[in-house]
C-alpha positions as CSV (number, residue, x, y, z in Angstrom):
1,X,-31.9,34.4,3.3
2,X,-29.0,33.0,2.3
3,X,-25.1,34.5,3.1
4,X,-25.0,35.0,-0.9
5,X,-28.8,35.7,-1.4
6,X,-28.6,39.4,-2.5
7,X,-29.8,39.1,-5.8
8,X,-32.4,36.2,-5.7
9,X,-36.1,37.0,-5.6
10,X,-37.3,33.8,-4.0
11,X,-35.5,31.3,-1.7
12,X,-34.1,27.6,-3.4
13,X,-36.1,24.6,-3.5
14,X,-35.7,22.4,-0.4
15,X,-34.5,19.4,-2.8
16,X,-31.9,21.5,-4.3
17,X,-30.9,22.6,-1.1
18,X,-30.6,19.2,0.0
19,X,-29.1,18.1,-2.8
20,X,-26.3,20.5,-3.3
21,X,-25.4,20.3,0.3
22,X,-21.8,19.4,1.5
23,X,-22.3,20.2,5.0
24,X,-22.5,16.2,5.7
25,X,-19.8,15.3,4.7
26,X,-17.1,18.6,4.6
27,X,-18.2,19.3,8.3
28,X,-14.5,17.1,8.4
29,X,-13.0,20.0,7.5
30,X,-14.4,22.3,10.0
31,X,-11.0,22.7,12.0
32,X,-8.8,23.5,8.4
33,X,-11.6,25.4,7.8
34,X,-10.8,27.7,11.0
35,X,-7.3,27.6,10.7
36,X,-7.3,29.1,7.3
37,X,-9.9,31.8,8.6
38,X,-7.7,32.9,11.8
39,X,-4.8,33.0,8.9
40,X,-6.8,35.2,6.7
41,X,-8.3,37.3,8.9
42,X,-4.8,37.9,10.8
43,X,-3.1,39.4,7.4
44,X,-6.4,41.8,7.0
45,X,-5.5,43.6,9.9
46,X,-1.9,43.9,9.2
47,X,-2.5,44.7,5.7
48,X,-4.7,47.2,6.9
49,X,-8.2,45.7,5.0
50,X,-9.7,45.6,8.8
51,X,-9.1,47.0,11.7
52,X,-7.0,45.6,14.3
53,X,-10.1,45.1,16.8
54,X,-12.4,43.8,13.8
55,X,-9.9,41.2,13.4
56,X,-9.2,40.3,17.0
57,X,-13.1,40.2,17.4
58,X,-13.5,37.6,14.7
59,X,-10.7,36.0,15.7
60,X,-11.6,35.5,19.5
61,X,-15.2,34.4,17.7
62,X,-13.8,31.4,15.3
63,X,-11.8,30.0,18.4
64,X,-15.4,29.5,20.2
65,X,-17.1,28.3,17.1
66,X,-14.2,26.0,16.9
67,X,-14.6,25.0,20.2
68,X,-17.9,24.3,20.0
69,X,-17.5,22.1,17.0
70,X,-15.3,20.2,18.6
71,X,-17.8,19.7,21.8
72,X,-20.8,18.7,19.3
73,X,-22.4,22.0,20.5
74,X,-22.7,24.0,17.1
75,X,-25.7,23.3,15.0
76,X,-24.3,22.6,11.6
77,X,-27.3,22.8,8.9
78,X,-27.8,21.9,4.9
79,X,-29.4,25.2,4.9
80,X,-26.3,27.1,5.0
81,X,-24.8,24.7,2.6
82,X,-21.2,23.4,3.7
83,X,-18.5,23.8,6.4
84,X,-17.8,27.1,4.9
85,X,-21.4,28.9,5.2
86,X,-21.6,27.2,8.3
87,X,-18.7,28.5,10.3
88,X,-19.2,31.8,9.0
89,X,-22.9,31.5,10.0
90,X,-21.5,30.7,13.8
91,X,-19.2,33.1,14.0
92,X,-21.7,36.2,12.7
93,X,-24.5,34.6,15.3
94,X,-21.4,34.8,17.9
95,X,-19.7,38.0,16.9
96,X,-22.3,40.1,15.3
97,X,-22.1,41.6,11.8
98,X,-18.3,42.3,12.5
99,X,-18.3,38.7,11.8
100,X,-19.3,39.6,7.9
101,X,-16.1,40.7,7.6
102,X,-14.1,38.0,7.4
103,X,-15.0,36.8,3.8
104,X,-13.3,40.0,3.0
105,X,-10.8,39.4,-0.1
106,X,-11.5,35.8,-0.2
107,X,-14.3,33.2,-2.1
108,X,-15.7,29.9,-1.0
109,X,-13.4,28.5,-4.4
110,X,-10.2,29.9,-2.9
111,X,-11.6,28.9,0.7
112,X,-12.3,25.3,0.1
113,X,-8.8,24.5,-1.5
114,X,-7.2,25.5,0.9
115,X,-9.2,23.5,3.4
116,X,-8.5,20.4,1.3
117,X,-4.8,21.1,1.2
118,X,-4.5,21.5,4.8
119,X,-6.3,18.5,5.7
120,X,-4.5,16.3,2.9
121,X,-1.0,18.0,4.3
122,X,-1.7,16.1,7.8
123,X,-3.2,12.5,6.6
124,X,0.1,12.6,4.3
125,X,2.1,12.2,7.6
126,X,-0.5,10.0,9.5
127,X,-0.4,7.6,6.4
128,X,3.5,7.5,6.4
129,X,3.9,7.4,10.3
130,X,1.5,4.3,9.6
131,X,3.6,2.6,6.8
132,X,6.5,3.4,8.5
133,X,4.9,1.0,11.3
134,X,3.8,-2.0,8.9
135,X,7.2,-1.8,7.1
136,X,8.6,-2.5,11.0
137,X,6.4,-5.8,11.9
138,X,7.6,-7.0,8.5
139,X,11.5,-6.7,9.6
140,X,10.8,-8.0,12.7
141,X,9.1,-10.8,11.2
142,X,12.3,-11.1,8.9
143,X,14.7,-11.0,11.4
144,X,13.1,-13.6,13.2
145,X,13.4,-15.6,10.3
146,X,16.1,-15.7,9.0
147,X,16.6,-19.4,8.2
148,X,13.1,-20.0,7.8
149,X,12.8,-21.6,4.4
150,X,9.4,-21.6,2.6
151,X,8.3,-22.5,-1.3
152,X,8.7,-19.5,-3.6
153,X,5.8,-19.2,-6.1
154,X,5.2,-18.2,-9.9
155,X,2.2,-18.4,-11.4
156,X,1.1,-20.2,-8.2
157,X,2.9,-22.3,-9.0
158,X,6.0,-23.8,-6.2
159,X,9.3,-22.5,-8.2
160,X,12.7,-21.9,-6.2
161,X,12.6,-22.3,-2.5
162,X,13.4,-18.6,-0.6
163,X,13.9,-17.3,2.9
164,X,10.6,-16.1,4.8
165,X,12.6,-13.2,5.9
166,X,13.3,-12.8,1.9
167,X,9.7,-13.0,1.2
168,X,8.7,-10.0,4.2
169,X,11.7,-8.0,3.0
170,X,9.9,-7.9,-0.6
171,X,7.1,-5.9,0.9
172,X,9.1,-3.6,2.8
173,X,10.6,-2.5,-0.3
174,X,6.9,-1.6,-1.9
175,X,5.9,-0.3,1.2
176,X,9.3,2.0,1.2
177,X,8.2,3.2,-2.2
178,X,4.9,4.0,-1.2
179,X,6.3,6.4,1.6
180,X,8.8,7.8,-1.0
181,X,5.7,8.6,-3.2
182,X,3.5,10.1,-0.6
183,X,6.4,11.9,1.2
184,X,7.2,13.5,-2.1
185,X,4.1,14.6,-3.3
186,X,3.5,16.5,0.0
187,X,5.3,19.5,-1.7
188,X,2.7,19.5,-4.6
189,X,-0.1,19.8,-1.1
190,X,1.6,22.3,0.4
191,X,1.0,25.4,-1.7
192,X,-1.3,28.1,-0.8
193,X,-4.2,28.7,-2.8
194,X,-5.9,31.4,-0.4
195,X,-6.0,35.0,-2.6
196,X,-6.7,33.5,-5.6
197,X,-10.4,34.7,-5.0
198,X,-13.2,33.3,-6.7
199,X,-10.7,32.6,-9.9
200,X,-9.0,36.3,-10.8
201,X,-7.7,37.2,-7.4
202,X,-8.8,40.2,-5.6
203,X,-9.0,44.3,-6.0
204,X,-7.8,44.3,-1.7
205,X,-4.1,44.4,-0.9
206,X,-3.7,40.9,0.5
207,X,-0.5,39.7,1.2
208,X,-0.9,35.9,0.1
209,X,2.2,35.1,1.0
210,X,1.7,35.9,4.6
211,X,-0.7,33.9,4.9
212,X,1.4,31.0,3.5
213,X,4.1,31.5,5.7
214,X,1.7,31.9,8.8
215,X,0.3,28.4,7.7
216,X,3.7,26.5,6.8
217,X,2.8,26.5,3.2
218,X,6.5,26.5,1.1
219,X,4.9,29.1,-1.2
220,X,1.5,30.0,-3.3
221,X,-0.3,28.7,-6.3
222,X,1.1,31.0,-8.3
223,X,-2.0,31.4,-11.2
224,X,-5.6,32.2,-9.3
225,X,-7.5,30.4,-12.3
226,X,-5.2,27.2,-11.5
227,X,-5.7,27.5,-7.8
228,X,-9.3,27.2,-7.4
229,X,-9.7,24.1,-10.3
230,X,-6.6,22.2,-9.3
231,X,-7.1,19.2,-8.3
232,X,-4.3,17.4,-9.2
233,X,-2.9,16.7,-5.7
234,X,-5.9,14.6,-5.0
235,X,-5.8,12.8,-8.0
236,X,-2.5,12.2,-6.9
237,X,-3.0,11.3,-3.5
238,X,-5.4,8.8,-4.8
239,X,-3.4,7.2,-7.5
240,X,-0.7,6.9,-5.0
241,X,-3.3,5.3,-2.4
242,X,-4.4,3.2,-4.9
243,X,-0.8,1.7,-4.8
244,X,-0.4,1.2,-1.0
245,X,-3.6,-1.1,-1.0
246,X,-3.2,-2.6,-4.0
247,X,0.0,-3.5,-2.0
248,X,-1.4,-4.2,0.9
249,X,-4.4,-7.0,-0.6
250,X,-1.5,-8.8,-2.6
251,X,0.1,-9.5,0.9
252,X,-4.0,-9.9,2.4
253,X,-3.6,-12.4,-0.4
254,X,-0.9,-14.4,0.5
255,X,-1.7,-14.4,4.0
256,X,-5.3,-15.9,3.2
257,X,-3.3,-18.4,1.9
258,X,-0.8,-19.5,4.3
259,X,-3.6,-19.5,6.8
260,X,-5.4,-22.0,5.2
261,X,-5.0,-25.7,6.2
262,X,-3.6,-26.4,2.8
263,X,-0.9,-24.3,3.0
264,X,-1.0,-23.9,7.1
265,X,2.1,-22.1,6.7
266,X,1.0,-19.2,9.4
267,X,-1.7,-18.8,12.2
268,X,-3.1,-15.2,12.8
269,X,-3.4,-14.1,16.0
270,X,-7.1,-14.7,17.1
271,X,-7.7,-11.0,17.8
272,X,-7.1,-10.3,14.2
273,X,-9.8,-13.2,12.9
274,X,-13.8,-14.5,13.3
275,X,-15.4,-17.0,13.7
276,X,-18.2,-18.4,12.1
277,X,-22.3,-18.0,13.2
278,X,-22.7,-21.9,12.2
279,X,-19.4,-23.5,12.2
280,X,-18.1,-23.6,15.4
281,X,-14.3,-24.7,14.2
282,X,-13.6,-21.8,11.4
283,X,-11.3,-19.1,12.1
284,X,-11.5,-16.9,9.3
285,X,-9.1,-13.8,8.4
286,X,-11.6,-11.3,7.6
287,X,-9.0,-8.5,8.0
288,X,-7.2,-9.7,5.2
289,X,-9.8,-10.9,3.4
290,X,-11.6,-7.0,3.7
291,X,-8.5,-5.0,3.1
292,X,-8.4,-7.0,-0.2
293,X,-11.9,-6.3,-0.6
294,X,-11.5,-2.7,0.0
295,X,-8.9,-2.4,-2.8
296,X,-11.6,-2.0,-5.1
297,X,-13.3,1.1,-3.0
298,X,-10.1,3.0,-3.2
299,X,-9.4,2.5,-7.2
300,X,-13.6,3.7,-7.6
301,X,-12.5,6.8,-6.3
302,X,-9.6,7.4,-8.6
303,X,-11.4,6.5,-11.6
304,X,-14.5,8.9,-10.1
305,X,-12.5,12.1,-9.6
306,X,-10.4,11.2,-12.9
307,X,-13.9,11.4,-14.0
308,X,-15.2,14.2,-12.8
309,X,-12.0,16.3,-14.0
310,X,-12.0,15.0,-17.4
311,X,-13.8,17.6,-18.9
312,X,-14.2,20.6,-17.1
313,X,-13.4,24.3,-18.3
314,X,-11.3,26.6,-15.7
315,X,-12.2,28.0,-13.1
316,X,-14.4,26.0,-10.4
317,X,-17.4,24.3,-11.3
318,X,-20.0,22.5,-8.9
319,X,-18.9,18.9,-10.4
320,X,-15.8,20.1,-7.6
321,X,-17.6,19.4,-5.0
322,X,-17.0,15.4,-5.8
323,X,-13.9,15.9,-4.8
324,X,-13.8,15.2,-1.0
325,X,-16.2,12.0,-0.3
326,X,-13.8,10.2,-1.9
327,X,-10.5,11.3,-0.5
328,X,-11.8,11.6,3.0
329,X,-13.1,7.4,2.6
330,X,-9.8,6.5,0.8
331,X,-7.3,8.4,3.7
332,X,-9.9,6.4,6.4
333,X,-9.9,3.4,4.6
334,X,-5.8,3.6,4.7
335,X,-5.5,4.2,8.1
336,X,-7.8,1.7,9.1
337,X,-5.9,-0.9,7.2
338,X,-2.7,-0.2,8.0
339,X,-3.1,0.4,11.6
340,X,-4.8,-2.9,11.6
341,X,-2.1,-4.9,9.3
342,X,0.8,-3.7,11.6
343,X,-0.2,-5.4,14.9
344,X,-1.7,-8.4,12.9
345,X,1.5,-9.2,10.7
346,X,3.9,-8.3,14.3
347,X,1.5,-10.8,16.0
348,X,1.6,-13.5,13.1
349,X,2.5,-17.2,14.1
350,X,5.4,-18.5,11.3
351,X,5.2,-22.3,11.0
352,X,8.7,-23.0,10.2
353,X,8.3,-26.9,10.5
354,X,5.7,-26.4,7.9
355,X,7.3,-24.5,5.6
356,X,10.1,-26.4,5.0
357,X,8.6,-29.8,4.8
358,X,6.9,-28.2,1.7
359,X,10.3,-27.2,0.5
360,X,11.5,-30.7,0.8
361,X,8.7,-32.2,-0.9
362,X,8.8,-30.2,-4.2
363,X,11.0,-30.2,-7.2
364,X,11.7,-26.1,-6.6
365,X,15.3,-27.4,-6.3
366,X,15.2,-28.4,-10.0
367,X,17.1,-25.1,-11.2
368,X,20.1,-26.0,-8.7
369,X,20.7,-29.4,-10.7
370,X,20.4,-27.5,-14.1
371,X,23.0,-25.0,-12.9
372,X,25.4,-27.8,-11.7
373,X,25.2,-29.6,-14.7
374,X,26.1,-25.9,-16.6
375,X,29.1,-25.8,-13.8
376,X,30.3,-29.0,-15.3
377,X,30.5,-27.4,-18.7
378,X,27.1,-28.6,-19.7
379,X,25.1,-26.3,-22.0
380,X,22.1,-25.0,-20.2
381,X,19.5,-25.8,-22.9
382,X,21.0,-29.1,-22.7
383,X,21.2,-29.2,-18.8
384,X,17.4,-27.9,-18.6
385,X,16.0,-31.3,-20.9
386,X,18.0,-33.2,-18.8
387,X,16.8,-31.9,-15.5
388,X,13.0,-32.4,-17.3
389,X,13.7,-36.3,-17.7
390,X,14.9,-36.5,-14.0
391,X,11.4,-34.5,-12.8
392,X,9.4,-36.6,-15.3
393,X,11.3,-39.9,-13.5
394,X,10.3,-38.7,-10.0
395,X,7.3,-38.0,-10.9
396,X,6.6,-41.0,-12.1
397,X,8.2,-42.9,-9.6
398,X,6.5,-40.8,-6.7
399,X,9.9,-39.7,-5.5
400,X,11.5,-36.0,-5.4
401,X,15.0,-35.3,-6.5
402,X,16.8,-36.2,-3.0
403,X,15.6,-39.0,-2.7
404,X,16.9,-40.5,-6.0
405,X,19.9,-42.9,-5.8
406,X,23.3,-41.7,-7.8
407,X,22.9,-44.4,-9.9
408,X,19.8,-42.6,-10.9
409,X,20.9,-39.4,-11.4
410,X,23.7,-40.7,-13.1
411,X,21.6,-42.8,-15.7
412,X,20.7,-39.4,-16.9
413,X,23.9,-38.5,-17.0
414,X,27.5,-39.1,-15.6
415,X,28.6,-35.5,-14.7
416,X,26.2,-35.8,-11.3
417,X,28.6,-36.8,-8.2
418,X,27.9,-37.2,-4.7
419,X,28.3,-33.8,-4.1
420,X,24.5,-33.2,-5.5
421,X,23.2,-33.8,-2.9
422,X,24.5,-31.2,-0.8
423,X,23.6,-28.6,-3.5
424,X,20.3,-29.5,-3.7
425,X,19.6,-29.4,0.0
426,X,17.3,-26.4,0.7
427,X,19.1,-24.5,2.7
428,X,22.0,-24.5,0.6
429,X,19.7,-23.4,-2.4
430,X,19.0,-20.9,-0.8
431,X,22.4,-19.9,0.0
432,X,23.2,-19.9,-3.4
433,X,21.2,-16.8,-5.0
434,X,24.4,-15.0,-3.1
435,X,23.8,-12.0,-5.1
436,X,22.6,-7.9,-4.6
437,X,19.3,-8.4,-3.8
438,X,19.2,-12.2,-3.7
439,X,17.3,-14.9,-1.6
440,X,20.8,-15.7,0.1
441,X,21.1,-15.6,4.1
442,X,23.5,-13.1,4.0
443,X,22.0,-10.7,1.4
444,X,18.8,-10.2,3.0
445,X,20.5,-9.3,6.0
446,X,22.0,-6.6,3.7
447,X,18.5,-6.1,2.6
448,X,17.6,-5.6,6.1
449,X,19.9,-3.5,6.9
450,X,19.6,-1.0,3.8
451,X,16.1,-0.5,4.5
452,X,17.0,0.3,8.6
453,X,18.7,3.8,6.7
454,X,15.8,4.2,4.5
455,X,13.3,3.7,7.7
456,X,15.0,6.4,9.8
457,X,14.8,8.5,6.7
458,X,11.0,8.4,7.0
459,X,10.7,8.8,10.7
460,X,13.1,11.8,10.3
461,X,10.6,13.5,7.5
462,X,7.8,12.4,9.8
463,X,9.6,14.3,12.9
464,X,9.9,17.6,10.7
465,X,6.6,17.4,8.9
466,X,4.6,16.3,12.3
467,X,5.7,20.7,13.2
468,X,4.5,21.4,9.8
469,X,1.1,20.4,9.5
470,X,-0.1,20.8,13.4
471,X,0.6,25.0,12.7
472,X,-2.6,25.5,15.1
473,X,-2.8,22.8,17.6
């Protein structure tokens, strides 16, 4: 018989029983699951709803189901359904019908967001801890770069030459406002939907926000119906997920790339790269290459729980039960990325030689000419044609713009000195975007330094949330 089998007449069809089961995947949740329960069960004895021993009886019982979860020793089954059934089925074969008890004042609705809540609470500060890491490799990889020039792209197309350390500070930035997102949404997580009942509340006296407090909630969903159907905060999660590897491929991207013997800009460190089964020279950057891959997987399950919410009527509905697979494969498939792209970009060979011979042999300096021909009171529009006829000349003439003569420049036009060639040098290109946020030596240093402050920022919210979310280890 089932824990909620009172008023059937005949037991459910194996298929539906295998069918509607959560228990293979929401077993993740067993150790939220317990932590809620001790909560609850704590505030029914001091509310009076249980007795003091009752309630240190069932409490002494979920620590050893817990325990034995942990130690693989509990039989978990789809006949009791999901984590919740399950644990309450342990602790009644542990404790004895005393164990019945604990469901008092509470639903599997109420039960199960709270569960989700909890567990979201703590990948929130493992996913930032992990970003905060990445965004680290990348400053190290710009201050170690600092006059490292490389091609700077649009359309993929080579445009303006830019520092490396320019180029890594960029992704820092998205990175920084990927921990901003998550770290703010954690106070949408952390409300506590426990006494909102099945969706009405209960007749008991609960104190909910005991139980809040005992948990390190900031406060309570305050409307039952909206506690048990909301599911905005992992719609949220996701969206926000679907940022940081969205994020994380375009830089996969890149790196694919530069590791490629037509750019050969950088060499991965082997541990992070295969080989191939038949070709015994090809080193390939599968991390990359399946972190891009894997955007995909994490923007399926947005879409699929936008999907799934789209059109159902309050309270909880069984469609609900969607809601983990993917949020439990999207936080794994962050971590797993991120833990792997920190060590791989810290590790990352940066062929400097390289980089600037590209530099030198492209006409991404082209902009500098046009802008020193405006400096000497040249309109730009008239400056740009110009510049055109000088590219279209070393183009045809197989040359790039330093190595024309000044009597070629000049038969374009007489305002070119000697001095051009000093400003077209690509260093001093460079040097020139000497503005907020610019490519300029000096500026990213200021970049650098800026996000430093924002960094500690984030490891100080990780410091205080770490106390938070670990309530009951």
């Amino acid at each position: 018989m089932k824990l909620w089998g009172g008023r059937f007449t005949k037991p459910t069809n194996e298929l539906v029983d295998e069918y509607t089961a959560s228990i293979s995947f929401d077993q993740k949740l067993a150790q939220y699951d317990i932590q809620g329960s001790l909560a609850h069960v704590d505030m029914l004895a001091k509310c009076d709803i249980i007795s003091k021993e009752d309630a240190a009886e069932i409490s002494k019982g979920l620590q050893t189901v817990a325990q034995k979860i942990k130690a693989g020793e509990a039989e978990l089954t789809e006949a009791n359904e999901d984590i919740h059934m399950n644990v309450e089925k342990l602790l009644i074969d542990e404790v004895g019908a005393v164990g019945g008890k604990l469901h008092t004042g509470r639903s599997r609705n109420d039960q199960v967001a709270l569960d989700m809540r909890l567990y979201l609470r703590e990948s929130l500060v493992t996913i930032v801890e992990l970003l905060t890491a990445l965004q680290e490799s990348l400053m190290k990889q710009a201050k170690a770069n600092l006059d490292t020039v490389l091609p700077g792209y649009t359309h993929l197309q080579r445009a303006q030459p830019v520092l490396f350390a320019h180029h890594m500070m960029a992704y820092v930035s998205m990175f920084s406002r990927d921990a901003e997102r998550l770290t703010d949404s954690f106070k949408r997580v952390n409300r506590s939907p426990l006494g909102a009942g099945a969706l009405a509340g209960t007749t008991f006296p609960i104190d909910r926000m005991m139980v809040a407090d005992s948990l390190n909630f900031d406060g309570v969903v305050e409307n039952s119906l909206d506690a048990v159907s909301d599911r905005d905060f992992v719609v949220e999660f996701l969206s926000n997920a679907s940022l940081v590897i969205m994020h994380l491929s375009r830089l996969s991207e890149e790196l694919v790339q530069w590791s490629s013997a037509e750019f050969n800009f950088v060499e991965l460190d082997d541990a992070f790269c295969t080989g191939s089964s038949m070709m015994p020279q090809k080193k390939n950057p599968d991390v990359a290459e399946l972190v891009r891959g894997k955007s995909g997987r994490v923007y399926g399950h947005l879409i699929g729980m936008l999907t799934t919410l789209k059109g159902l009527p309050l309270a909880y509905n069984k469609d609900m039960q969607e809601d983990k697979e993917g949020m439990f494969d999207t936080v794994e498939t962050l971590k797993g990325a991120l833990g792997l792209f920190a060590p791989m970009i810290a590790t990352m060979d940066v062929k400097k030689d390289n980089m600037y011979e590209a530099v030198a042999k492209d006409f991404s300096n082209a902009t500098d000419l046009a802008d020193y021909l405006v400096g000497k009171d040249l309109p730009f529009r008239e400056a740009h044609a110009v510049v055109g006829q000088v590219v279209l000349h070393c183009i045809n003439e197989n040359k790039y713009l330093l190595n024309l003569t000044l009597e070629e420049f000049k038969g374009f036009s007489d305002l070119i000195d000697e001095d051009i060639y000093a400003v077209l040098d690509p260093k001093a290109v460079v040097n020139a975007r000497n503005v907020i946020g610019g490519t300029a030596k000096n500026r990213v240093e200021d970049q650098i330094t800026h996000s430093e402050t924002i960094l500690e920022k984030e490891k100080a919210w990780i410091e205080a949330h770490v106390e938070i979310v670990n309530v009951f280890k």
